[in-house]
Backbone bond lengths (Angstrom), bond angles and torsions (degrees), N, CA, C in turn:
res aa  C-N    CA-C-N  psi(-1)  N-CA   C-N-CA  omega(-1)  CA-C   N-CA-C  phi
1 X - - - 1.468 - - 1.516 109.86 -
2 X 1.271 115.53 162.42 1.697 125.78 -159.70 1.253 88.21 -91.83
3 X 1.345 110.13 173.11 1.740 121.00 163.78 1.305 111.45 -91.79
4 X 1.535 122.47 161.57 1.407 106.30 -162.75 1.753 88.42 -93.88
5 X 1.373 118.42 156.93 1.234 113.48 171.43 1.695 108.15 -111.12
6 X 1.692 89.03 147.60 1.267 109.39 -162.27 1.055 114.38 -98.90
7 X 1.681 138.44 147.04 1.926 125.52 -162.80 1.939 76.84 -116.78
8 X 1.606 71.78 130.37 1.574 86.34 166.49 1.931 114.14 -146.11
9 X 1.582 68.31 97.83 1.826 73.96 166.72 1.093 165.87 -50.48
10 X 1.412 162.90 142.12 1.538 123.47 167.68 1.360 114.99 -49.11
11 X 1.545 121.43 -51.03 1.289 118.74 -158.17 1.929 103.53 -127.03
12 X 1.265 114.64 146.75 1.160 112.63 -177.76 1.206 106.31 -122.11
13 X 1.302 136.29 139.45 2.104 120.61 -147.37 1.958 78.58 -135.12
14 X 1.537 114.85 123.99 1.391 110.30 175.47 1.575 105.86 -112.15
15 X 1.180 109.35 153.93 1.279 128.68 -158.21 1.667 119.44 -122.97
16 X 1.200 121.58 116.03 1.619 91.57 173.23 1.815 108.35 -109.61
17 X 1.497 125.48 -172.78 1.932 84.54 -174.95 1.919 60.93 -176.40
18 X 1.464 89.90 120.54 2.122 101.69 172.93 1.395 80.00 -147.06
19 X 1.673 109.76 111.98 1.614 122.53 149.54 0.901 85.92 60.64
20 X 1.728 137.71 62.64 1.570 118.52 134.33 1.696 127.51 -121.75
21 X 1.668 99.73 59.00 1.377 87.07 -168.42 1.140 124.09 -79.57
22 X 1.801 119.84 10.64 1.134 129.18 176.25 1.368 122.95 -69.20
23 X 1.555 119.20 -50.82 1.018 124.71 159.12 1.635 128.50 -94.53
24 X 1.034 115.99 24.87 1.676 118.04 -153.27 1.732 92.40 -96.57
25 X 1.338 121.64 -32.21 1.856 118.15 -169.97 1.787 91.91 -74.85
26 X 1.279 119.33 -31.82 1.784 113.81 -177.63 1.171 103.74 -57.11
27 X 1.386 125.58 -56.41 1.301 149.99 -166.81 1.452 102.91 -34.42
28 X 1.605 93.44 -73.77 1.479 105.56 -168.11 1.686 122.83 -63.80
29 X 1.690 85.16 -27.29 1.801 83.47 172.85 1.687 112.94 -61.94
30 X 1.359 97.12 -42.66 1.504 101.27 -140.09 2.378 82.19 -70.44
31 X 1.190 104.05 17.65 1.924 99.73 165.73 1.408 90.41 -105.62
32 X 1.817 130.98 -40.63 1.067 105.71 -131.59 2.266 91.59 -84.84
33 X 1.265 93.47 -4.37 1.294 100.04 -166.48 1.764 105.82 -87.87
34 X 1.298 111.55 -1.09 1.508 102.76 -173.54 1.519 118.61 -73.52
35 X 1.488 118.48 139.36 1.505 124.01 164.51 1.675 122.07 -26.27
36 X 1.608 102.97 -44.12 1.417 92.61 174.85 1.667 110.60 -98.34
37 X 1.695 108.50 146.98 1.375 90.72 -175.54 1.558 113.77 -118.80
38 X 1.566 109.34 14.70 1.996 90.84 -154.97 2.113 77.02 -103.08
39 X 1.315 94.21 112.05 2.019 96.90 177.97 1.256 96.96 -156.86
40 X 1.160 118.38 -179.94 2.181 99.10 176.68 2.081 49.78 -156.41
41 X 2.300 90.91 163.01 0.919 114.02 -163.36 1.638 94.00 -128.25
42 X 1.473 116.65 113.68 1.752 108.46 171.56 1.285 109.10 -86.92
43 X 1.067 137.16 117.98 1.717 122.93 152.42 1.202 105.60 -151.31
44 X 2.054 80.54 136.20 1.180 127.33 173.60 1.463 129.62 -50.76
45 X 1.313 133.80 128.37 1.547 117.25 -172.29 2.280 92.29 -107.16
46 X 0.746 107.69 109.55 1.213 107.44 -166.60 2.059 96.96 -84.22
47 X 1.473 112.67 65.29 1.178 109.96 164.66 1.930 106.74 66.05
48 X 1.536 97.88 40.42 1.985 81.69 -171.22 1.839 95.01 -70.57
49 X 1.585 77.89 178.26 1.868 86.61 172.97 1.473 119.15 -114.70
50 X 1.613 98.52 8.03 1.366 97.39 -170.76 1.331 108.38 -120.11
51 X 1.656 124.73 -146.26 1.735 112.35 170.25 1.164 121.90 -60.04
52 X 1.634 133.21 0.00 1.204 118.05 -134.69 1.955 100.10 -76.83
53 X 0.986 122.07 -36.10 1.505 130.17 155.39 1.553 120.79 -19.50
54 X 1.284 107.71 -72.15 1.532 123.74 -172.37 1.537 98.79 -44.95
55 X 1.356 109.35 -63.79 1.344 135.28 179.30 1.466 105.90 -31.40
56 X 1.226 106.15 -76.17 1.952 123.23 166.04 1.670 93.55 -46.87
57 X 1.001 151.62 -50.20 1.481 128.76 -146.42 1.813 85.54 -102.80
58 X 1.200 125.52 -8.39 1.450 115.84 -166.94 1.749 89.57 -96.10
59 X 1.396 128.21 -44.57 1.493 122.74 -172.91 1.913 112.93 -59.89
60 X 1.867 92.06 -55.15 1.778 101.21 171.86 1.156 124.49 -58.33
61 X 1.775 130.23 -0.92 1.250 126.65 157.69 1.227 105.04 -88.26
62 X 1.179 137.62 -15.19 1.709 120.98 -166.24 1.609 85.88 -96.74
63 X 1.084 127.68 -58.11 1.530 118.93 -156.63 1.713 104.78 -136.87
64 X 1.758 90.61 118.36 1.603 109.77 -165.67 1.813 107.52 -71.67
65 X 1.121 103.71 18.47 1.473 105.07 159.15 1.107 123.13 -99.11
66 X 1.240 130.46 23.13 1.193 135.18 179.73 1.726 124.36 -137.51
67 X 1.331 90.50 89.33 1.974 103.64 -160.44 1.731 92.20 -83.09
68 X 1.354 105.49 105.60 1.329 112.85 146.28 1.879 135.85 -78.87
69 X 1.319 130.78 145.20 0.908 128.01 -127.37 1.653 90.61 -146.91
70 X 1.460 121.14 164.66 1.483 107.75 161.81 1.767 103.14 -152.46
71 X 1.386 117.55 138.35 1.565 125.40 172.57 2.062 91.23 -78.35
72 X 1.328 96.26 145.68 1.575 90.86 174.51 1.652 101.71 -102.26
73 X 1.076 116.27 59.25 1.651 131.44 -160.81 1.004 128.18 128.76
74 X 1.665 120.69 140.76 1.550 107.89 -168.19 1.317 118.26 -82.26
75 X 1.303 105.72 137.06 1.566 120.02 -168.37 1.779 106.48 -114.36
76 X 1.257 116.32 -4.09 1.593 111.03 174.94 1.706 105.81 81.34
77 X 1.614 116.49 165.85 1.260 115.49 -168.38 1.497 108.37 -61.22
78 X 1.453 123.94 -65.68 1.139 111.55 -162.48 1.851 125.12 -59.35
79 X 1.409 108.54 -20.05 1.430 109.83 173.53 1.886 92.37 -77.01
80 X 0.306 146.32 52.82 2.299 137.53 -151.07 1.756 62.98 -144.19
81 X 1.362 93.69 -107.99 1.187 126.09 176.34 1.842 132.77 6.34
82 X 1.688 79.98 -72.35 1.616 83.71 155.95 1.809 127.17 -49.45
83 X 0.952 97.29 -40.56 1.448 112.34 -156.83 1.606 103.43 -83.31
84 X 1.326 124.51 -18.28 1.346 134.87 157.11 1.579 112.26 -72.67
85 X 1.848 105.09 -31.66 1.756 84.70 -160.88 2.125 92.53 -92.52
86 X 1.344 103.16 31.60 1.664 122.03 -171.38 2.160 85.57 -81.94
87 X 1.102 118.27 -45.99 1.438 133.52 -146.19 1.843 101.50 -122.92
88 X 1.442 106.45 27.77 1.432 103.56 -171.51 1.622 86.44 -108.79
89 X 1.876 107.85 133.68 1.218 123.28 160.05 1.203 128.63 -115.37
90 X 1.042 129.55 21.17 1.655 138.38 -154.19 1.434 102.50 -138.87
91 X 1.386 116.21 127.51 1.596 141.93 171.32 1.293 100.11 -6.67
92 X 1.590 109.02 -65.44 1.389 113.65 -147.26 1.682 89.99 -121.03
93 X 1.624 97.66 146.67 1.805 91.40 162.80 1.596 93.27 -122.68
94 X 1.319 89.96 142.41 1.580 118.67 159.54 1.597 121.61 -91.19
95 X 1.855 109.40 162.82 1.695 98.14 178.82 1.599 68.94 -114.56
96 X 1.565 92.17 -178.62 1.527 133.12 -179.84 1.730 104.20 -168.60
97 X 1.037 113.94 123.84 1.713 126.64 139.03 1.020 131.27 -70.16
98 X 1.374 125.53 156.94 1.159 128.53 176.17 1.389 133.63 -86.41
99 X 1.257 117.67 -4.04 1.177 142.88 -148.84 1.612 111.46 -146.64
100 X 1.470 119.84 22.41 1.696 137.14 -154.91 1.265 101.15 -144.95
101 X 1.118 119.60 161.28 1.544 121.62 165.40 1.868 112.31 -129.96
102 X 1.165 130.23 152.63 1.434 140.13 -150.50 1.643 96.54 -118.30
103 X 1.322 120.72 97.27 2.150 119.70 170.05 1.590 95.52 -41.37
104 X 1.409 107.54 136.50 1.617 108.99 -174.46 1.527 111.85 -51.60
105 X 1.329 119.03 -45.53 1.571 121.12 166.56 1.567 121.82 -52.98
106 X 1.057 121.97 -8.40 1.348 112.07 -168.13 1.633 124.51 -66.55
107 X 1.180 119.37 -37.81 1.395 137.84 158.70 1.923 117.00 -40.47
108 X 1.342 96.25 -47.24 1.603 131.53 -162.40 1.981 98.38 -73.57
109 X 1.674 92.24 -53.17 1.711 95.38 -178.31 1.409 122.63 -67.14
110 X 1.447 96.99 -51.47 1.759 122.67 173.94 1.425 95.22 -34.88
111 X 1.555 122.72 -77.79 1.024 109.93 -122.13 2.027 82.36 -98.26
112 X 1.537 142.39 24.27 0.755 140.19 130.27 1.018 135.94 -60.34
113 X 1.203 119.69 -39.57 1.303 129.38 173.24 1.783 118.37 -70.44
114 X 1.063 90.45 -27.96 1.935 99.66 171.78 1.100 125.60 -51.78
115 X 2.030 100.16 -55.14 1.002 150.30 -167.30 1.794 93.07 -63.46
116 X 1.191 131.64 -69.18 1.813 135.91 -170.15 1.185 97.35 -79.56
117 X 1.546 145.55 -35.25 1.234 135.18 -160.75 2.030 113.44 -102.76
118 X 1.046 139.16 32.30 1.288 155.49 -175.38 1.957 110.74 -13.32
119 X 1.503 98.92 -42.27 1.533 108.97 161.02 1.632 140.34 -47.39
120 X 1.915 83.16 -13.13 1.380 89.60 -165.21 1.773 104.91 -121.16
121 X 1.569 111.46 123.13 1.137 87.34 -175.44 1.840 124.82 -112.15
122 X 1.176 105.92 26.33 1.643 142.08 161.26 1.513 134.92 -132.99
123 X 1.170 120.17 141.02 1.558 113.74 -179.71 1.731 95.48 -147.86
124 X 1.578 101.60 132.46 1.185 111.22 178.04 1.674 114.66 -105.47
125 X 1.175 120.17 -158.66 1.877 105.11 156.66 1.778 97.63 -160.79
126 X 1.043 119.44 -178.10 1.285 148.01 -172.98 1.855 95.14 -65.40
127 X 1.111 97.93 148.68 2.112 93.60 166.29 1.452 88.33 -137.91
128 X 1.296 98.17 155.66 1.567 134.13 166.30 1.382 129.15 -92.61
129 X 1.792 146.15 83.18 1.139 111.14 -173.03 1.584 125.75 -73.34
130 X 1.494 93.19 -167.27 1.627 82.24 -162.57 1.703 87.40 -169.12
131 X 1.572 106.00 153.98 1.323 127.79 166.82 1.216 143.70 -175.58
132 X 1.130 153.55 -177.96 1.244 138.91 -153.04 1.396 107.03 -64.83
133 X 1.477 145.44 8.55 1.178 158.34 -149.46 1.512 103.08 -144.67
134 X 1.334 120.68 -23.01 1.721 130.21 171.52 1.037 122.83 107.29
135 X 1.550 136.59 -152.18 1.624 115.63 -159.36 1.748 96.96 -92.35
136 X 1.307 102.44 176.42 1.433 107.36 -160.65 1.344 93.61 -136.47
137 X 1.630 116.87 -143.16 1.574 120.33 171.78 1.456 117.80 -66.07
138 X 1.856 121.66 148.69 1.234 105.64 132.09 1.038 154.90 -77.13
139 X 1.136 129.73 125.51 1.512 143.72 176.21 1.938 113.01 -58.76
140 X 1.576 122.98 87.03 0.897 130.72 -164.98 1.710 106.96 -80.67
141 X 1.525 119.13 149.52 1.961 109.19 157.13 1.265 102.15 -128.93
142 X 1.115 101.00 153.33 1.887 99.67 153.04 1.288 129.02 -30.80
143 X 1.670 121.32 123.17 1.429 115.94 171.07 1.694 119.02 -38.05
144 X 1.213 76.37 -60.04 1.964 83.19 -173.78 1.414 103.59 -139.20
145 X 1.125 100.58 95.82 2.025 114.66 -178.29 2.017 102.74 -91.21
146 X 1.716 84.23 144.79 1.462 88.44 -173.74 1.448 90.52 -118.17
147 X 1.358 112.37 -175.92 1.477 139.98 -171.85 1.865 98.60 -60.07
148 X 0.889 133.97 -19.75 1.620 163.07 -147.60 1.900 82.47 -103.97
149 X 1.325 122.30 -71.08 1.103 95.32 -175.44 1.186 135.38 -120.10
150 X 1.621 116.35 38.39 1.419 140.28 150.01 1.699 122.01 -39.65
151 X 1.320 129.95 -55.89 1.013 135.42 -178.10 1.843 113.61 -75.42
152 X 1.623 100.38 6.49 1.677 108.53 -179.62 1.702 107.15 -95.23
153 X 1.113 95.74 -23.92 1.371 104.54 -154.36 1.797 110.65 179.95
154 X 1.523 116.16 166.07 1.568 120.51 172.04 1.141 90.97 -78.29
155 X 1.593 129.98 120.60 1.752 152.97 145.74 1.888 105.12 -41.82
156 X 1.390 105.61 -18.67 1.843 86.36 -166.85 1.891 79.21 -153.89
157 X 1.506 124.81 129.43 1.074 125.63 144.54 1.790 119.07 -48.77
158 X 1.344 116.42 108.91 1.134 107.61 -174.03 1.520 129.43 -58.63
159 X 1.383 117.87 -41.64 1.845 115.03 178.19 1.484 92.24 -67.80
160 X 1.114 155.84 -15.16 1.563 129.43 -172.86 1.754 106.34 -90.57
161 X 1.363 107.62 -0.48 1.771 97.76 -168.64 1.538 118.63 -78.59
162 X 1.144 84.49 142.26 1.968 83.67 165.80 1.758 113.99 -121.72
163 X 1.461 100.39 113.25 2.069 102.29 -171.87 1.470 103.12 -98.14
164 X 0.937 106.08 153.87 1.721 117.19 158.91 1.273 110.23 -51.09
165 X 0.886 120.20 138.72 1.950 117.11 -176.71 1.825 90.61 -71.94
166 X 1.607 127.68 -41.09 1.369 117.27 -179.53 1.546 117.42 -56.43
167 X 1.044 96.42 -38.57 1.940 94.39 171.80 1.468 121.54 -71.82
168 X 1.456 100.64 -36.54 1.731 91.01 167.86 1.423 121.18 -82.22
169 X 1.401 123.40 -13.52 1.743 115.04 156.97 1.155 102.00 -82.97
170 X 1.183 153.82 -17.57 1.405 135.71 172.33 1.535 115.89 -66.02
171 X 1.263 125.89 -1.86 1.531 141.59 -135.99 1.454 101.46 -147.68
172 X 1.589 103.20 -27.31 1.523 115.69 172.24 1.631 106.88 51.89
173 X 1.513 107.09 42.54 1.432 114.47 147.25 1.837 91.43 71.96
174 X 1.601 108.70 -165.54 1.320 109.19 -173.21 1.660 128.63 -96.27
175 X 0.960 133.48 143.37 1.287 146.63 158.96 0.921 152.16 -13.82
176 X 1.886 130.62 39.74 1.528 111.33 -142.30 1.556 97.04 -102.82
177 X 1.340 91.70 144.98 1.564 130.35 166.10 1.239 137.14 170.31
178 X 1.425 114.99 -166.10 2.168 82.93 -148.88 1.743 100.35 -92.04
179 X 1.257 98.48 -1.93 1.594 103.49 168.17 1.549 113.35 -77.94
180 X 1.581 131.44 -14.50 1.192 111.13 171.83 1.586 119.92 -116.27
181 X 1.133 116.23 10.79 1.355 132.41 167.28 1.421 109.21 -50.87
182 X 2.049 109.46 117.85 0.927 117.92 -154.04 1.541 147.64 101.96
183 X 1.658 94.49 -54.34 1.735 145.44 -155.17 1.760 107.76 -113.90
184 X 1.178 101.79 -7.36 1.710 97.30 -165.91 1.507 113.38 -54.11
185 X 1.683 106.68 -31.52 1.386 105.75 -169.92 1.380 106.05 -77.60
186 X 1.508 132.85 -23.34 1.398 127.18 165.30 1.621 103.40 -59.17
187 X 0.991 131.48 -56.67 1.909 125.66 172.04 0.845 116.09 -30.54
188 X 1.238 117.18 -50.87 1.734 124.99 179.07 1.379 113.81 -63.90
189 X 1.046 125.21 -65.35 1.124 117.60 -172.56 1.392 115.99 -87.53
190 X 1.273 109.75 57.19 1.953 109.13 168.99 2.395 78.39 -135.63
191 X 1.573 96.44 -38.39 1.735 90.90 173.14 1.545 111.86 -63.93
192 X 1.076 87.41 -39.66 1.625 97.32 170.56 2.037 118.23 -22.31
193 X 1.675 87.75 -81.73 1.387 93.03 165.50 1.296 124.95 -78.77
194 X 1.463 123.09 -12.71 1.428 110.31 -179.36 1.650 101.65 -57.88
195 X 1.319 123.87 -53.94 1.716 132.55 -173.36 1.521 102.28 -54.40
196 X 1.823 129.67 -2.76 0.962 97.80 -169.55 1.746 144.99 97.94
197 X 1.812 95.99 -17.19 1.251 101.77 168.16 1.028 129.53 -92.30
198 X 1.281 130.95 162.93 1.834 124.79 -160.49 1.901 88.93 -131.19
199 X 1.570 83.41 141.46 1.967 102.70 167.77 1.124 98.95 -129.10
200 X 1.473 96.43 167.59 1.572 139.64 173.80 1.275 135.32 -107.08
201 X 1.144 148.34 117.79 1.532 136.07 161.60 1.656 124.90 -89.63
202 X 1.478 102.87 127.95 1.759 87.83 175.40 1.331 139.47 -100.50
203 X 1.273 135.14 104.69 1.105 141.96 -151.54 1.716 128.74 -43.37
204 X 1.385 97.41 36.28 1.459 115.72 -170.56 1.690 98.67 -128.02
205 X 1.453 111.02 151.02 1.276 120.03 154.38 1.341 124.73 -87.59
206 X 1.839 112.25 69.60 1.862 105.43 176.50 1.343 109.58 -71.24
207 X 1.142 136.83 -8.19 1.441 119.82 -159.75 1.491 109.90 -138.47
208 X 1.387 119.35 115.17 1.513 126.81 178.43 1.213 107.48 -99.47
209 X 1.839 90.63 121.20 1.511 126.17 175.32 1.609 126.60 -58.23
210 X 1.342 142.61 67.81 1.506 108.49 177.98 1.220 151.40 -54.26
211 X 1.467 116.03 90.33 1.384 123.34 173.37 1.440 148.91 -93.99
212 X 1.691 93.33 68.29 1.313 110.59 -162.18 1.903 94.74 -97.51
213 X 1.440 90.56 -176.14 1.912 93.85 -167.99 1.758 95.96 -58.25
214 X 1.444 122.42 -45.24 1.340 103.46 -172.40 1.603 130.96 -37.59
215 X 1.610 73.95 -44.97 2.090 93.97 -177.28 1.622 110.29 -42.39
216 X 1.517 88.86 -36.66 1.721 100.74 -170.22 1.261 105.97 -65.00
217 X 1.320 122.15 -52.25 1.096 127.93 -171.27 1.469 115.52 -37.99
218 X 1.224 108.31 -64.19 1.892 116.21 179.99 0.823 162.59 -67.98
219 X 2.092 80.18 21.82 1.076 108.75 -172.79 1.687 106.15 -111.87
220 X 1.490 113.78 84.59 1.417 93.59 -164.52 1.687 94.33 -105.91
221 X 1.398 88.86 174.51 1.614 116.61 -171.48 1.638 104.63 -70.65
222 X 1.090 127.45 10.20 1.608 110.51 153.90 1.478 112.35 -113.50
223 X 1.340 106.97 3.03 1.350 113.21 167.32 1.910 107.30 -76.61
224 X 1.039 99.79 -47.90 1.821 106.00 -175.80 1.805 101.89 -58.23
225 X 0.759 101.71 -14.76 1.734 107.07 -168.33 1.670 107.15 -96.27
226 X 1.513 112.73 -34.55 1.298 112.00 168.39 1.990 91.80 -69.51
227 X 0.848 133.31 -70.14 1.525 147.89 -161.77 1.741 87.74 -55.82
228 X 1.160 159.10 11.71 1.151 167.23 160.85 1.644 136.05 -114.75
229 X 1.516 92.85 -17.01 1.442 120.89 172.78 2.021 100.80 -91.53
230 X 1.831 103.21 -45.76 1.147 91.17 -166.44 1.322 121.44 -93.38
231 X 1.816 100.24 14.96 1.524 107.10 167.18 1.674 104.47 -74.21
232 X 1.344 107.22 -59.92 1.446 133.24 -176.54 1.823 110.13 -11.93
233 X 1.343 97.71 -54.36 1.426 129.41 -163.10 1.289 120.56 -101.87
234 X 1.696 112.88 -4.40 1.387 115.51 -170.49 1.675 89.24 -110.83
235 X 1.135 129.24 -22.47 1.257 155.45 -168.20 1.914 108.48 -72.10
236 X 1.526 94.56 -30.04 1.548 106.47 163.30 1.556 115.68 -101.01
237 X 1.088 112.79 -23.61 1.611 129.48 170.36 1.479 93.86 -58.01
238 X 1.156 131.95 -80.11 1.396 144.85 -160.53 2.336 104.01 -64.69
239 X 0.859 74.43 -28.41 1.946 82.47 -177.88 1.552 111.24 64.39
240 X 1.660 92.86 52.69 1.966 91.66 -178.84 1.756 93.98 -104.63
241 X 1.117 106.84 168.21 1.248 122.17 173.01 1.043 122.52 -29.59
242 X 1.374 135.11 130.32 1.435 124.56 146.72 1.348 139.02 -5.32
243 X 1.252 111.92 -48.95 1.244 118.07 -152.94 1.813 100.68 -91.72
244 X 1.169 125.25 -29.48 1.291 152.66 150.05 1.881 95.98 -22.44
245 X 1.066 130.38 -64.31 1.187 129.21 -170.83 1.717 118.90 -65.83
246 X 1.329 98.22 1.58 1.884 105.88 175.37 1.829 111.40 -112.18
247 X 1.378 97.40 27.90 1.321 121.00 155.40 1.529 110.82 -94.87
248 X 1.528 121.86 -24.44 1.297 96.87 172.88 1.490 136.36 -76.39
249 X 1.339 109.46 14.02 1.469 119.49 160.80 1.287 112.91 -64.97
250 X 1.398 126.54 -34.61 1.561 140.91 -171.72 1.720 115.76 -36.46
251 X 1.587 108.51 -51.96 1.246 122.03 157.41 1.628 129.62 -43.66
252 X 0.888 88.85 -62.87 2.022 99.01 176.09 1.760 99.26 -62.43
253 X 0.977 109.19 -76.02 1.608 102.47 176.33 1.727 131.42 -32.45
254 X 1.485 107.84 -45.39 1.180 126.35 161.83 1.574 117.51 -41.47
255 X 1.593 106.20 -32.48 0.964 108.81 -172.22 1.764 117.64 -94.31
256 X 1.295 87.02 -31.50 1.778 96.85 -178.02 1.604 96.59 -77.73
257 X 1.314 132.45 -36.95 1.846 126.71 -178.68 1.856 117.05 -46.96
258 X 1.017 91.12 137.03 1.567 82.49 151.89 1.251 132.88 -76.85
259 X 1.404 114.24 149.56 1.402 118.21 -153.31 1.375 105.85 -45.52
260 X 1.843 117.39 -52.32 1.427 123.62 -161.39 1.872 98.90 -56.02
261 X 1.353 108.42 -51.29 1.814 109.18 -172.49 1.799 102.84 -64.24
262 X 1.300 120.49 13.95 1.412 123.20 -168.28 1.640 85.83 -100.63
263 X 0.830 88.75 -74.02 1.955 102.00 -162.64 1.459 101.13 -74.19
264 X 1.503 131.88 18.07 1.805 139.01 149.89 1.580 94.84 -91.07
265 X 1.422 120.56 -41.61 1.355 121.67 175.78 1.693 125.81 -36.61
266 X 1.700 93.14 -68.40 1.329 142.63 -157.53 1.849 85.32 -67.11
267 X 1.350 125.72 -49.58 1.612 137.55 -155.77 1.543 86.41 -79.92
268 X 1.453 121.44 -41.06 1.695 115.49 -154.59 1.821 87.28 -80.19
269 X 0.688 117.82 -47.73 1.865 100.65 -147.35 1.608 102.78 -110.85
270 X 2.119 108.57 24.11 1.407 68.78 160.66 1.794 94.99 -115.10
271 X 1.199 95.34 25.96 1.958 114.54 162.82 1.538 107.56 -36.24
């Protein structure tokens, strides 16, 4: 008998997907439509209650790049997550939401830029929001944010990144506990730099944000407080100044502002 052969991609894009069959068929197009094509797509169905399954078992029959997966109970994003990057074969992993859409190039730029720049072992990009009304502001980051300005703000929108699969096993994937629920991608990226690795942002908007009232919703105020605890503490992880650690108010506030004094915030300090 033959050996079975194995698809191994450049890029492996992970997914987590609880009750979104509303937006979950955009989602998936807006991968299946990108310029670059050799990526296989994991996502996780984290126990939804609604179609979101059918949906997943109706896309992974048409096109075998798309490994669907199942939690046998809900375990929340970052266990999602893990459990996708369990079945990741490709150089690089990418995020995706379920509820986002991907600029057809985005796959194509990312993983060029990886590709010429060897120093770098993440690249994020610019997002766009967007909603039933159409695109809105961009959502700008730092070109190249250091450990210096982590505790100001998130250095990399998390669904737009693309990591080296070696940096995310070195990092051993994400974090669960009840302090990062929500927040995981702030954890990460304070380990991020503790190990030493350096990212990028690209001065493009590939990736549209949805920021409709739901979005708002989930963002509640004991979430900002985990994301304020793990400045607190990442802030000794990293060995920056003292004074660095009275940024973790930034979170809670973020949350009490109105949106518009959010994103005057968000524009000033990642200057």
């Amino acid at each position: 008998m033959g050996e079975k052969c194995v698809f191994m991609p450049r890029i492996s894009i992970i997914m987590s997907v609880y009750n979104g069959e509303a937006t979950l068929p955009e989602a998936l197009d807006s991968i299946l439509n990108q310029t670059f094509s050799d990526w296989e797509l994991i996502v996780c169905d984290d126990c939804s209650t609604d179609h979101s399954g059918k949906i997943l078992e109706s896309y992974a029959a048409k096109d075998g790049r798309i490994i669907y997966i199942q939690n046998p109970q809900n375990k929340g994003l970052a266990a999602s997550l893990n459990h996708c990057l369990e079945h990741v074969h490709g150089s690089y992993i990418a995020r995706m939401d379920c509820d986002d859409l991907s600029a057809e190039t985005r796959l194509e730029e990312q993983l060029q830029f990886l590709d010429k720049h060897p120093e770098y072992d993440l690249v994020g990009t610019f997002m766009q929001a967007f909603d039933e009304n159409g695109l809105h502001q961009i959502i700008e980051s730092k070109l190249v944010p250091t450990k210096f300005d982590l505790p100001k703000g998130a250095p990399f929108s998390h669904a737009t990144i693309m990591i080296r699969t070696h940096a995310m096993r070195v990092l051993n994937g994400y974090r669960i506990s009840n302090h990062t629920v929500r927040t995981e991608d702030v954890d990460l990226w304070y380990r991020f730099f503790a190990a030493g690795f350096v990212g990028a942002n690209l001065p493009k908007p590939l990736y549209l944000v949805r920021m409709d009232e739901a979005a708002y919703k989930r963002r509640k105020l004991k979430y900002m407080f985990h994301a304020s605890c793990i400045i607190w503490n990442g802030c000794g992880l990293l060995q920056l100044p003292f004074y660095y650690k009275f940024y973790c108010v930034k979170p809670i506030l973020s949350w009490i502002l109105p949106r518009n004094l959010k994103s005057h915030l968000r524009k000033w300090l990642i200057k």
